[in-house]
C-alpha positions as CSV (number, residue, x, y, z in Angstrom):
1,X,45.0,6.6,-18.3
2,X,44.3,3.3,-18.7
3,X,45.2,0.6,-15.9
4,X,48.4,-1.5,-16.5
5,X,46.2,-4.2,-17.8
6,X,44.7,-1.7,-20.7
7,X,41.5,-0.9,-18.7
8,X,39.9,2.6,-19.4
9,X,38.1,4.1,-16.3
10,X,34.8,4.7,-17.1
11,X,35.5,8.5,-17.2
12,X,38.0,7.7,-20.1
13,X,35.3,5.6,-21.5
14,X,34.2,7.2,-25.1
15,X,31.4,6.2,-27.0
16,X,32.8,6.2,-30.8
17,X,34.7,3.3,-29.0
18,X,32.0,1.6,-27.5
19,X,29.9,1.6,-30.7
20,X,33.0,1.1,-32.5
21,X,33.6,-2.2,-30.7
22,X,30.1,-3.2,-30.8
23,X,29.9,-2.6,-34.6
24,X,31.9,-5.8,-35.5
25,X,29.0,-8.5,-34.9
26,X,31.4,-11.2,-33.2
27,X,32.1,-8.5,-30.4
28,X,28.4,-7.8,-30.5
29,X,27.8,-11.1,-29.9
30,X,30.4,-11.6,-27.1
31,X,28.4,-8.7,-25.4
32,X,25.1,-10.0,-26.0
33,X,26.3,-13.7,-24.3
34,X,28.0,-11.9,-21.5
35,X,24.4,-9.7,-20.6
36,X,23.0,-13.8,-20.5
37,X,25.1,-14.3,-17.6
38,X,24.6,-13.4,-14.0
39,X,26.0,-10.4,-13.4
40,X,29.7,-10.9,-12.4
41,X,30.4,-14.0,-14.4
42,X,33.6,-14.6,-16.0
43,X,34.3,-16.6,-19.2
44,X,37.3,-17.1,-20.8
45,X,37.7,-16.0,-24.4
46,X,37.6,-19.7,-25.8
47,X,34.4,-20.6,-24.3
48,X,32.4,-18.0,-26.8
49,X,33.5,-20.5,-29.7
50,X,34.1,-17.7,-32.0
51,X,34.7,-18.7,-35.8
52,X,38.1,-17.4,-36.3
53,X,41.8,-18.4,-35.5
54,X,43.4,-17.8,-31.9
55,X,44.8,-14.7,-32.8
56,X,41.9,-12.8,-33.9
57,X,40.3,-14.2,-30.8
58,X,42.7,-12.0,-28.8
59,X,42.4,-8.9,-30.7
60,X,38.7,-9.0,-30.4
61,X,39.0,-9.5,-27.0
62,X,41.5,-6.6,-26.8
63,X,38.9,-4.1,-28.8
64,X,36.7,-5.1,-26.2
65,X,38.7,-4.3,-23.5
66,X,40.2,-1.4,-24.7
67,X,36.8,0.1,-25.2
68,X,36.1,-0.7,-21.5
69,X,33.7,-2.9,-22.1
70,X,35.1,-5.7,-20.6
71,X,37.3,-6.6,-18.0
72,X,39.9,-9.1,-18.6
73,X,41.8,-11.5,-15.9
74,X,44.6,-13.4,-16.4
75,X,43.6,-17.5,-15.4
76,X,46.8,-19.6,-15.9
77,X,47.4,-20.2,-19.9
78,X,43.8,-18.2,-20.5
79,X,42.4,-15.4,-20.0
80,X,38.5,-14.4,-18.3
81,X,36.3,-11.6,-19.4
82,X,33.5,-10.4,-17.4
83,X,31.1,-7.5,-18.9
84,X,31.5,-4.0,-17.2
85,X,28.0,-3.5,-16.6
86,X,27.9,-1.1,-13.7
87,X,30.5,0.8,-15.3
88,X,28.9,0.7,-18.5
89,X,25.7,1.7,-17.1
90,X,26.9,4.5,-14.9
91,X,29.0,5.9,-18.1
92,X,26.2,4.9,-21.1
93,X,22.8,5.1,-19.1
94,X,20.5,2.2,-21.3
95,X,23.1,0.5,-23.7
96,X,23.3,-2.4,-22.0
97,X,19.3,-2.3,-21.8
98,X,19.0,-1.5,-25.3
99,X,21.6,-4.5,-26.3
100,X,19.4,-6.9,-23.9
101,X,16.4,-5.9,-25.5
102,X,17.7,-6.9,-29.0
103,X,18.8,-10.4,-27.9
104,X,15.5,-10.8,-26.2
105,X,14.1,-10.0,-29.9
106,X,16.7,-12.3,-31.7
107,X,16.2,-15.6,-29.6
């Protein structure tokens, strides 16, 4: 069951909603920024400059992160996301590879 905040464990982590999540390409491309980072690095949700209103921000965000690919902290009137990597690796051996190849290829 997920935590109280909505994160899945990674043995409740599925992969129809992984790929689900990383289907839409502005989630793709919140995952693809967050694999840029150092590993541990939060961002809040406005700092991705996404190209939609506030709302659809947040249910991005909440695909994410209801998928398990994200973890989400609450910081005052925002909210941080940092990528799940050694959950997502331990649970999807190479996705996270396979993702950071493909940005390498698209910058």
């Amino acid at each position: 069951m997920p935590d109280e905040d909505g994160h899945p464990s990674p043995e409740e982590m599925s992969l129809p909603a992984v790929l689900n999540a990383l289907s839409d390409p502005l989630r793709y491309a919140v995952v693809s920024e967050l694999l840029g980072e150092p590993a541990g690095a939060e961002r809040t949700c406005a700092s991705f400059d996404l190209p939609v209103s506030k709302s659809t921000t947040t249910h991005h965000f909440r695909i994410l992160r209801e998928a398990g690919l994200v973890r989400q902290v609450d910081r005052g009137n925002s909210r941080a996301a940092t990528l799940r990597r050694a959950d997502l690796d331990l649970r999807f051996p190479g996705l996270l590879d396979l993702i950071a190849a493909d940005r390498r290829t698209r910058a």
